[in-house]
C-alpha positions as a printed Julia matrix, in Angstrom:
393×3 Matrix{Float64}:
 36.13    3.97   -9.67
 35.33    1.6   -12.48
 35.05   -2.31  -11.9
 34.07   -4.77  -13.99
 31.42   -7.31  -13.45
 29.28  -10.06  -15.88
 25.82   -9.21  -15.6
 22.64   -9.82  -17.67
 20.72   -6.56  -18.7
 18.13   -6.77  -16.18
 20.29   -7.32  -13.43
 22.2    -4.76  -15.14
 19.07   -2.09  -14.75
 18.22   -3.9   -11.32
 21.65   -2.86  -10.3
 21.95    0.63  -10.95
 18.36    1.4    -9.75
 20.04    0.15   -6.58
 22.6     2.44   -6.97
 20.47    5.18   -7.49
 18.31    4.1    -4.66
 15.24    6.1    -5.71
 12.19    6.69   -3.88
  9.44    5.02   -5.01
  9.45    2.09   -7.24
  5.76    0.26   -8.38
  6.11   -2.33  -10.48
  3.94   -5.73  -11.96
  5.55   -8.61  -13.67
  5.57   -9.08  -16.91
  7.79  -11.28  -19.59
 11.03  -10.55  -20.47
 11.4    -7.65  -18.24
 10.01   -9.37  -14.95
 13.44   -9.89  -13.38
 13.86   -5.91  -12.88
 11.73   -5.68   -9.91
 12.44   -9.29   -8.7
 16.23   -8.23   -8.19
 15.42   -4.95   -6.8
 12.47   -6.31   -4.34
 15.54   -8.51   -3.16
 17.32   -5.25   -2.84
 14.66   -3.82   -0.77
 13.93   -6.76    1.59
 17.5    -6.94    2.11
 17.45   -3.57    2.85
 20.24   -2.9     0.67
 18.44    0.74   -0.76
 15.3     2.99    1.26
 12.97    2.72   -1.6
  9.49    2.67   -0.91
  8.56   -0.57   -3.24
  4.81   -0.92   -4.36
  3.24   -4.58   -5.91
  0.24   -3.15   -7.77
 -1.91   -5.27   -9.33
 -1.07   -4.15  -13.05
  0.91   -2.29  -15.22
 -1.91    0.68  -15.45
 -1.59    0.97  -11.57
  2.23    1.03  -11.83
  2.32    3.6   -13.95
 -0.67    5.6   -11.74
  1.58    5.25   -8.22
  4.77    6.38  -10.42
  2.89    9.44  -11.4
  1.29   10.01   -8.07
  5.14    9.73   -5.96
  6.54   12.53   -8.58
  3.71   14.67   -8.15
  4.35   14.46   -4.65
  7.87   15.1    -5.3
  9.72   11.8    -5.03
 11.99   10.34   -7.73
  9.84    7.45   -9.34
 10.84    3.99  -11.26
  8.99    1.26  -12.97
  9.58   -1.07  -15.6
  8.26   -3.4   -18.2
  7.1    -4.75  -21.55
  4.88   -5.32  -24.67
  1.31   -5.8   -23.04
  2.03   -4.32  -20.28
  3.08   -0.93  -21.51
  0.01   -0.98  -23.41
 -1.93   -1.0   -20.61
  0.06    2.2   -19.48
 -1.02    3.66  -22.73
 -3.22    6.41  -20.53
 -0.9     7.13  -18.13
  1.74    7.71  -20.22
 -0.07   10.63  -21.61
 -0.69   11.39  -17.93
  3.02   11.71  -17.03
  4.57   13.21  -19.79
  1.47   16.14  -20.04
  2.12   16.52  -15.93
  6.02   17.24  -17.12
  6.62   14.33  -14.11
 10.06   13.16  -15.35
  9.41    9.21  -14.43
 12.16    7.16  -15.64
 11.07    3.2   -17.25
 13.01    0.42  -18.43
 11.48   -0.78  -21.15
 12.33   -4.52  -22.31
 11.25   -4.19  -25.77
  9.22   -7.31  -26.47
  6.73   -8.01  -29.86
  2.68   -6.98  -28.7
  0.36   -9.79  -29.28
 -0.93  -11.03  -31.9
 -0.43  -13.6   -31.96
  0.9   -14.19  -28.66
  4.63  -14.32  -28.94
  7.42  -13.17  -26.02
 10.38  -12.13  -28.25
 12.17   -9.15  -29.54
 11.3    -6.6   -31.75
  9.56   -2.62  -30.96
  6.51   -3.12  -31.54
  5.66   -2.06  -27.69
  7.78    1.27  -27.37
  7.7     1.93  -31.12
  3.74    2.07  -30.56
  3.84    4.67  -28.03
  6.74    6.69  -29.88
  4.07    9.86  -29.52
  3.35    9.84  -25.61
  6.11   12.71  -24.99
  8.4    10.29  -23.51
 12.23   11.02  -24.01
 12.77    7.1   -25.69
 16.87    6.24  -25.93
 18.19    2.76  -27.21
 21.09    0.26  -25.84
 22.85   -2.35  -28.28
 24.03   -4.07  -25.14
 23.86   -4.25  -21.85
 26.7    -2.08  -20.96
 24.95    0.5   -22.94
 21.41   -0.56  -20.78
 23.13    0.25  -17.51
 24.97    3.55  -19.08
 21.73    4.89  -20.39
 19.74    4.21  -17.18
 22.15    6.3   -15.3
 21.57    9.0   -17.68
 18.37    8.92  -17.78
 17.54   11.1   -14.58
 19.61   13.99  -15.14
 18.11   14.28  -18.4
 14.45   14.06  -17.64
 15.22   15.86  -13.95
 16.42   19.01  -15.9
 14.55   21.82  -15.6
 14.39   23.28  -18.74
 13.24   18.94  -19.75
 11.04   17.72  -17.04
  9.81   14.87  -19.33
 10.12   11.57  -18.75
 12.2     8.63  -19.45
 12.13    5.4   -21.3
 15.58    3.61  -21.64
 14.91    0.52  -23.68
 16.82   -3.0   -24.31
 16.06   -6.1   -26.65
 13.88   -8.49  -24.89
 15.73  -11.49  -24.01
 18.49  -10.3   -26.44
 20.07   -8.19  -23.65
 17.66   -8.5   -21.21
 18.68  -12.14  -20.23
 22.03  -12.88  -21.62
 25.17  -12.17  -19.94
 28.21   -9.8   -21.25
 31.04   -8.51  -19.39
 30.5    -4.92  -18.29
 32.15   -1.31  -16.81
 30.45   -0.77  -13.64
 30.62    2.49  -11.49
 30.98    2.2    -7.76
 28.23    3.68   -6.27
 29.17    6.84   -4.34
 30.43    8.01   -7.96
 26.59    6.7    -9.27
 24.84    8.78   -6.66
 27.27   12.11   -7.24
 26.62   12.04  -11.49
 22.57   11.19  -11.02
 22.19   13.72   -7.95
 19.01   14.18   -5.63
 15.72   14.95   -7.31
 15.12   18.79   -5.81
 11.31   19.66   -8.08
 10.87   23.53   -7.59
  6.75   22.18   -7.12
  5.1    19.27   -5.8
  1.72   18.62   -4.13
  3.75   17.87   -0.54
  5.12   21.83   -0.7
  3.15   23.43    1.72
  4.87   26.96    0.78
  3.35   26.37   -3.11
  0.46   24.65   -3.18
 -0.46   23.56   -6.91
 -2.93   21.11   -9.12
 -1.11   18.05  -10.98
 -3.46   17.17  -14.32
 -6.12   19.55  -14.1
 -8.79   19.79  -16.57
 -7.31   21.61  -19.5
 -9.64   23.46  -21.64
 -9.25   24.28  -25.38
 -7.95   27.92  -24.12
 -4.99   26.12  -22.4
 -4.8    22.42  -23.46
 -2.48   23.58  -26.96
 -0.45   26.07  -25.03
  0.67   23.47  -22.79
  1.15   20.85  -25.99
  3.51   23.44  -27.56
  5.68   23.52  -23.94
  5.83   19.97  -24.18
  6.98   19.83  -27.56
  9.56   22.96  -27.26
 10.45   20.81  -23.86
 11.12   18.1   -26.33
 13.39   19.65  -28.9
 15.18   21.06  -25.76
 15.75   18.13  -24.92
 18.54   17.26  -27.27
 20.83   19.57  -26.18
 20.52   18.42  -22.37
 21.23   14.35  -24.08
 24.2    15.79  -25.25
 25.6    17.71  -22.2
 24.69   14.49  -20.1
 26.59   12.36  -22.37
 29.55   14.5   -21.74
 29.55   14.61  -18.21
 29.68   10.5   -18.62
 32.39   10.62  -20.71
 34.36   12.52  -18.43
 33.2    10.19  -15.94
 33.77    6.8   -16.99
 35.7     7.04  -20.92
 32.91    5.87  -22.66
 31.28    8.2   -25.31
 27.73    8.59  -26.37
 25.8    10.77  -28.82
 22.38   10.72  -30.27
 23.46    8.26  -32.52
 26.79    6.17  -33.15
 28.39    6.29  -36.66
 30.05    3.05  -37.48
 32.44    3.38  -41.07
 30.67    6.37  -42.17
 33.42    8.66  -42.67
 33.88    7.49  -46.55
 30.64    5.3   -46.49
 28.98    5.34  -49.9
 26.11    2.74  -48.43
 25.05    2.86  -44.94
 22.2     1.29  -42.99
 19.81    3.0   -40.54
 18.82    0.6   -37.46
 17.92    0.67  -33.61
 19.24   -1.97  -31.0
 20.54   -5.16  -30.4
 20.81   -5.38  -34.41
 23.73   -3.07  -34.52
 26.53   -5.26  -33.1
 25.47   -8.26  -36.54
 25.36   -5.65  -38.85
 28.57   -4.1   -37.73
 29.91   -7.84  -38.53
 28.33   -7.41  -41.99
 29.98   -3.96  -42.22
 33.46   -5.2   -41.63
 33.8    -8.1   -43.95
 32.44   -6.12  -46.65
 34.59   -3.39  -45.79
 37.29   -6.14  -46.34
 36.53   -6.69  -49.52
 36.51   -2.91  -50.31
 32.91   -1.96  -50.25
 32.47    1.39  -48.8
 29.46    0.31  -46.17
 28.48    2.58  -42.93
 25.71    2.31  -40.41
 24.23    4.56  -38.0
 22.92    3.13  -34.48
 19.68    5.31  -33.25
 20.37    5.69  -29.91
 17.92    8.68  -29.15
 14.46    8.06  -31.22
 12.84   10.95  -28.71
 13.72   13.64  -29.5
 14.72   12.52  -33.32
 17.67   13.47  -34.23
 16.81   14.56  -37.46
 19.16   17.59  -38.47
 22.29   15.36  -37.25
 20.98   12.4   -39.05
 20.64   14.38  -42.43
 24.28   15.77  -41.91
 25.23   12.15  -41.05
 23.77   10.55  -44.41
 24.3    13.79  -46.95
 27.61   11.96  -48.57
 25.92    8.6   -49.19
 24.46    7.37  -52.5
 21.91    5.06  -51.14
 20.76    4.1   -47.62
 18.46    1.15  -46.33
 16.24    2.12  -42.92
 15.71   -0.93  -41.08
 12.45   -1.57  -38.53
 12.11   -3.91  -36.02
  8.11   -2.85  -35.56
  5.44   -2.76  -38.59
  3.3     0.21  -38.44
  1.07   -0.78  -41.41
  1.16    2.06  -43.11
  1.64    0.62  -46.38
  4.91    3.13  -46.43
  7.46    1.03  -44.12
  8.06    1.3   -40.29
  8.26    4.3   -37.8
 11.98    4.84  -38.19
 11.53    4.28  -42.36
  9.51    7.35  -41.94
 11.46    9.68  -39.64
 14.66    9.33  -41.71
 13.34    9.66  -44.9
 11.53   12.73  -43.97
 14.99   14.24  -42.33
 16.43   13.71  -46.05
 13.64   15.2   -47.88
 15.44   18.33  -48.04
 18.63   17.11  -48.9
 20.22   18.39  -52.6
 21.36   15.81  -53.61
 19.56   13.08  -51.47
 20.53    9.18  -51.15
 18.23    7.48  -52.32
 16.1     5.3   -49.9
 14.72    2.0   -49.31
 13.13    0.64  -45.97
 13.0    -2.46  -44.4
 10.9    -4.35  -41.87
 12.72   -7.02  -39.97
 12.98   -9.0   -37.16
  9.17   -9.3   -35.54
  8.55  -11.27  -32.7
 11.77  -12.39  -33.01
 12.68  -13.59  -36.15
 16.53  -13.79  -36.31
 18.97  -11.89  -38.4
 22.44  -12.72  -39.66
 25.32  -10.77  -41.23
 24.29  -12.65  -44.79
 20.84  -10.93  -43.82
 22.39   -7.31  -43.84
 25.17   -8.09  -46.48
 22.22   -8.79  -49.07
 21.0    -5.46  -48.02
 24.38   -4.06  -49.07
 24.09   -5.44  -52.27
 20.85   -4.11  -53.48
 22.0    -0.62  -52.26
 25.26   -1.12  -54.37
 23.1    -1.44  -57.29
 21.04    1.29  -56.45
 24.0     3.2   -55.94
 25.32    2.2   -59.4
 21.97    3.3   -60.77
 19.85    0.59  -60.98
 15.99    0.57  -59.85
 15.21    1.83  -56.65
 12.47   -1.27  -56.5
 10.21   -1.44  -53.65
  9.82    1.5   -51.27
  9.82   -1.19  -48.29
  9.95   -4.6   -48.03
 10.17   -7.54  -45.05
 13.49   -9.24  -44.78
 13.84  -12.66  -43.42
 10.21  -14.11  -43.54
  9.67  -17.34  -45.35
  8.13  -17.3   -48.8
């Protein structure tokens, strides 16, 4: 049964980890996502959920006890931001090579420096390689929908990968929306019980977690990751159905907004979606023929669907919310123009960084985006490959 309820999306999180009530959760604070494990610590000292919960002393030891309860064969949570998923960098590797499906909520927030607390992806946008499954919300409802998808994705056994559902620090993470929540028996009867066919704790199987890995091994087990990986996809999907079925509400590995005629479309992750939607609609108003795809899945990248998704459009503008100084445009800049290279005919494509540590964007932002892809359209000058949007002169 449905029921609606205004929550932030860190409460949001908080709350359906407590439905969930997983096993283990190790956590340390850290700005914007800090209220995740304060309203679930609540939930444990109330007793409210039987989860083991673990105050390490930082983020590199929260991602260590997570690894060590799903080796052992418990279902394992943690959360948190910028700096502090750096300092997981190691164990990410760890987890994701160990196949320990983990699940994190990730509060995207900009990596210092200069210190700054705000928005963009610079944190799970750096990481983007670990062999973490990485899926985006534009709200909160979408937050709280994801995170109950998340385990029976990463659980799956032909996945075992794990997790990272992120949200737009502060964005999301702190404001309020009204949102569809599931009452909890339902919760527990979509996510399941974690049931691993090995663990260290299985007396009948005994078995090594991260064992030295030689160069007669080590690439065999890189190529089951990444075949694990494009697998993947195809357990996202048959997830999202499940939820539909569930709850009405209908998720892919990416939303199309207006693209059915669209002759211009955007190409953007996030919080960003629901102003440039805005921007879509008046200018559909006026008769422009403007589209935009949401990312919701960047791991596995959808790259097939996105090509199919774009091949009817004259000109397309990828939009970053992380710099990867490349000198060629951001992370997602390069995934989607690589899924068009094979494209006959191709749009032609312009990327754009946007939106670092914070830096706001407005409708007027994205409509002048439009424009220049209207005249690319037309065929004027493609101009610069990428470009920043929104910084002062």
């Amino acid at each position: 049964m449905n029921y609606n309820e205004r929550l932030s999306g860190n409460e949001a999180i908080a709350f359906a980890m407590k439905q969930i009530d997983p096993d283990v959760m190790a956590a340390f604070p850290i700005t914007p996502s800090t209220e995740i494990p304060q309203y679930f610590a609540q939930y444990v000292a109330n007793g409210e959920v039987n989860t083991e919960f673990v105050p390490v002393e930082s983020e590199h030891s929260s991602m260590s006890a997570c690894i060590g309860a799903e080796a052992a064969g418990a279902r394992a949570v943690t959360a948190t931001s910028s700096c502090g998923l750096a300092l997981m960098y190691e164990m990410m590797y760890v987890a994701s090579s160990s196949r320990l499906p983990i699940t994190l909520a990730c509060v995207n927030r900009a990596l210092t420096g200069p210190i700054n607390i705000n928005n963009d992806h610079s944190d799970s946008m750096g990481i983007r390689d670990a062999g973490w499954i990485q899926i985006y919300a534009e709200n909160n409802q979408e937050a709280y929908d994801n995170f109950l998808q998340a385990m029976p994705i990463g659980e799956h056994p032909d996945v075992r990968l794990p997790v990272m559902i992120c949200q737009d620090g502060f964005i999301t993470s702190h404001a309020l929306e009204n949102i569809t929540l599931l009452d909890t028996e339902s919760v527990k009867a979509f996510v399941g019980e974690y049931n691993p066919e090995n663990y260290l704790l299985k007396k009948e199987n005994p078995l090594a977690i991260g064992p030295y890995d030689l160069g007669c091994h080590y690439m065999e087990h890189k190529v089951q990751q990444a075949e694990a990986m494009k697998g993947a996809k195809k357990r996202i999907l048959e997830v999202a159905a499940e939820f539909e079925k569930l709850t009405g509400r209908k998720y892919g590995l990416f939303e199309e907004y207006q693209m059915e005629d669209a002759e211009v479309a955007l190409v953007l992750i996030g919080s960003s979606a629901g102003t440039a939607k805005a921007a879509v609609d008046e200018l559909r108003a006026q008769g422009v023929k403007a589209g935009l795809i949401k990312i919701r899945v960047f791991r596995p990248f959808p790259a097939e669907e996105i090509a199919q998704a774009l091949s009817h459009v004259k000109a397309v503008a990828i939009m970053d919310k992380a710099e990867s100084f490349s000198s060629q445009g951001g992370p997602l800049f390069a995934e989607v123009r690589s899924a068009l290279y094979d494209l006959e005919p191709r749009p032609r494509a312009v990327g754009y960084v946007y939106g670092l540590g914070g830096r706001d964007i407005t409708p007027q932002h994205f409509e002048g985006v439009y424009q220049r892809l209207l005249d690319i359209a037309a065929g004027g000058e493609l101009g610069p490959t990428y470009t920043h949007l929104g910084q002062r002169g």
